[in-house]
C-alpha positions, 0 to 999 in steps of 0.5 A, a space after each residue: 580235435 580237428 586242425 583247420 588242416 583237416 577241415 580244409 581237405 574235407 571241404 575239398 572232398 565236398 566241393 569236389 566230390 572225392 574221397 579223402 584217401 584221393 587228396 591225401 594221394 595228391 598231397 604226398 605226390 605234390 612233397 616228391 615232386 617238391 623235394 626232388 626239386 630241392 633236395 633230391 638227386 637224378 633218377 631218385 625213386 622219392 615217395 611221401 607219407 603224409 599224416 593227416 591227424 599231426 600235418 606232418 610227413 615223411 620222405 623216403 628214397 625207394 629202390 627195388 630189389 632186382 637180379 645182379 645183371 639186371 641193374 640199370 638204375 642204380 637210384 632207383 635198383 639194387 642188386 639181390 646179392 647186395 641187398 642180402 648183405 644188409 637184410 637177409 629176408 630181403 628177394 626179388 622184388 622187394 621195396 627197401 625204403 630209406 628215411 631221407 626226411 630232412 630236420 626242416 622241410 623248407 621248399 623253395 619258390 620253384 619246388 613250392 610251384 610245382 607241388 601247387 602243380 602237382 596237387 592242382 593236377 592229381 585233383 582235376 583227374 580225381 574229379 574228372 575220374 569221379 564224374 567219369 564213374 558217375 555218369 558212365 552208370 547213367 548211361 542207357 538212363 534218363 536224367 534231367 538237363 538244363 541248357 546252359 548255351 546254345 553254339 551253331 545248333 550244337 545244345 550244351 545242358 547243365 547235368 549238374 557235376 558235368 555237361 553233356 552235349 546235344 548234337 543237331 541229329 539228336 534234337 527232336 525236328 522244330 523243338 526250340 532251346 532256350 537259356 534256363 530250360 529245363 527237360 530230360 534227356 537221354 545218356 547215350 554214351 560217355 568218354 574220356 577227352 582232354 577236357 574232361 569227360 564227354 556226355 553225348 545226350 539225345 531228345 530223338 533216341 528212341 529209347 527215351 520213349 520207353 525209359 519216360 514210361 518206365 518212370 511214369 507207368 509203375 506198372 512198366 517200372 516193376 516189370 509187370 508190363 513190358 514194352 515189347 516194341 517201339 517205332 519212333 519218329 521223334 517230333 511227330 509219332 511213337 508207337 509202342 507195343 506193350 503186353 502183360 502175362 497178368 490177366 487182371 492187367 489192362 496193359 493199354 490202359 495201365 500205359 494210357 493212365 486215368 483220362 490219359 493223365 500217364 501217357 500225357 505227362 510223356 507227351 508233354 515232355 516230348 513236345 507234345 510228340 503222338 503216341 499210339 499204344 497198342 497191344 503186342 501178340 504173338 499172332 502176327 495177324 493180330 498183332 499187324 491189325 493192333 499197329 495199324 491202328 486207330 485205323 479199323 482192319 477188315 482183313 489181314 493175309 500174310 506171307 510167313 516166309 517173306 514177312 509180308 502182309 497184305 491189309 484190307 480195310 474200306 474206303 473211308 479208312 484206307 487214308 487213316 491206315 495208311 497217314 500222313 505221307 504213309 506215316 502209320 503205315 511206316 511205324 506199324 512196319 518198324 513195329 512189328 518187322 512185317 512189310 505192310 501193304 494197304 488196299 481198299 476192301 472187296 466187298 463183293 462186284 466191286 472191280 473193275 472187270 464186274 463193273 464193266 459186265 454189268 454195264 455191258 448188261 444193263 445195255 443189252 437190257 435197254 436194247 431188248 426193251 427198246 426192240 420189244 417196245 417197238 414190235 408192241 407199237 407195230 401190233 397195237 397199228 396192225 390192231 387199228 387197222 382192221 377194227 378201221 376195216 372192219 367198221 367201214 365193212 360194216 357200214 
């Protein structure tokens, strides 16, 4: 039959999400420290064995069994000559444990505060030990938060067992934080303080771009789409760069959704933040013309052993290529690893020194022109002249 005793302690480990073996660790600790308090000696070794089925305990005094020259503590060591006179399987090392349990355990006010104490104690490590387990297998994951307060910028959101921290340079630029909101954030790091464990959080991390499409996209999920790349200013534009080894996959599309139901729901989460999906290649012509994108690409010219390419594209696309203070341009170089330059296409007659030529021509034309023009007006009067002549002769 279960005792309230029993029923007590496993409410505990409910409450506070450890094991059973823990409280009972803390309870026995509690009874030594007690019973050194009223009934021990100095030095003691004293150590409690707690049945949880009865509610009842032992007491024992503990001393270890260690070379005759090495006895310093004589409460808590003994001799290995001496310990062979009253056990003869007894060596190095060996505990010997004495029954010291008293007929009635009574413990006075001071020892019954300390085992309080002691218990109060061993279950806040229990616990913070516990949640220090739990979320250090978070880490590199995204989890859902809610904000619990808000101090000097400096976000505090409820994780349910702990709370994590979202410092001021992990916050997505121009995103507001009120009481009770709820979002998912990214597990950056977590350790050990003297309050507890410390979870550091982030909304900027880029890596919560791709953790987002790993939950949403299955296809990235099972591994069958892999991101190969992503460039990121968080609050503005991502880029990503995914690919596939199926062929019956649209990579691009398998990432965008339905009418962009998929990449949306990531869009929405990160507060309304762009995201350019592109396909990743191997060549890195094709692959610097997938990232500039949705700019159109003429042409692509690159240098292997500096990792710099020089990018075409025509005039009406040269503002699109290059964004919002160079902003498509910077994620396509953080995309790809290749320094980028973009220049308006030549089409043929287009510079500068051509079009200098061909106003110079086109001078020399009109001066030819005007020059044979006038010689034609000079004959025509010549012509008048002597059909004038002739007619007077004529007469």
């Amino acid at each position: 039959m279960t005792t309230e005793f029993e029923l007590a302690i496993k409410q505990i480990c409910e409450e506070k999400g450890i094991s059973e073996d823990e409280v009972i660790s803390s309870i026995e600790a509690a009874l030594s420290a007690a019973f050194r308090k009223d009934y021990g000696e100095k030095g003691q070794n004293i150590e409690a064995k707690f049945d949880l089925a009865s509610g009842s305990a032992k007491i024992f005094e503990v001393v270890e069994v260690v070379e005759d020259e090495e006895v310093e503590k004589p409460q808590r060591e003994i001799g290995v000559k001496e310990a062979q006179e009253k056990d003869k399987n007894l060596k190095l090392g060996d505990k010997i444990k004495t029954d010291v349990t008293p007929d009635e355990i009574t413990f006075g006010r001071i020892a019954a505060q300390t085992a309080k104490q002691v218990i109060t104690q061993r279950l806040r490590e229990a616990e913070r030990n516990v949640i220090m387990d739990t979320f250090k297998k978070q880490e590199g994951t995204v989890v859902s938060a809610i904000v619990q307060r808000v101090e000097k910028n400096t976000v505090f959101v409820d994780m349910g067992q702990a709370t994590g921290v979202l410092l001021p340079s992990e916050q997505i630029k121009d995103e507001h934080y009120a009481i009770g909101q709820r979002f998912k954030v990214y597990v950056m790091s977590v350790s050990t303080s003297q309050k507890g464990p410390e979870i550091l959080v982030s909304r900027a991390h880029e890596d919560i771009v791709r953790k987002l499409f790993d939950i949403e996209v299955p296809e990235v999920g099972d591994g069958e789409v892999e991101i190969k790349a992503l460039a990121r200013e968080a609050g503005s534009r991502s880029k990503v760069a995914v690919y596939t080894t199926h062929e019956e996959i649209d990579p691009v599309g398998a990432c965008v959704g339905q009418r962009g139901s998929r990449v949306q729901t990531i869009i929405s989460e990160l507060n309304g933040e762009k995201i350019d999906i592109v396909e990743w290649d191997e060549n890195p012509v094709k692959f610097i013309t997938n990232a500039l994108s949705p700019a159109k690409v003429i042409s692509v010219r690159i240098d292997e052993a500096s990792r710099h390419a020089i990018v075409e594209v025509m005039e009406d696309q040269l503002s699109l290529a290059i964004g919002k203070s160079g902003q498509n341009v910077r994620l396509a170089v953080k995309l790809t690893g290749w320094t980028i330059d973009v220049e308006k296409a030549n089409l043929g007659g287009d510079t500068k020194e051509e079009k200098e030529t061909e106003v110079k021509e086109d001078k020399k034309k009109v001066k030819k022109e005007k020059k044979s023009d006038k010689k034609t007006e000079k004959k025509a009067k010549k012509t008048d002249k002597k059909v004038k002549t002739e007619k007077k002769s004529t007469k």
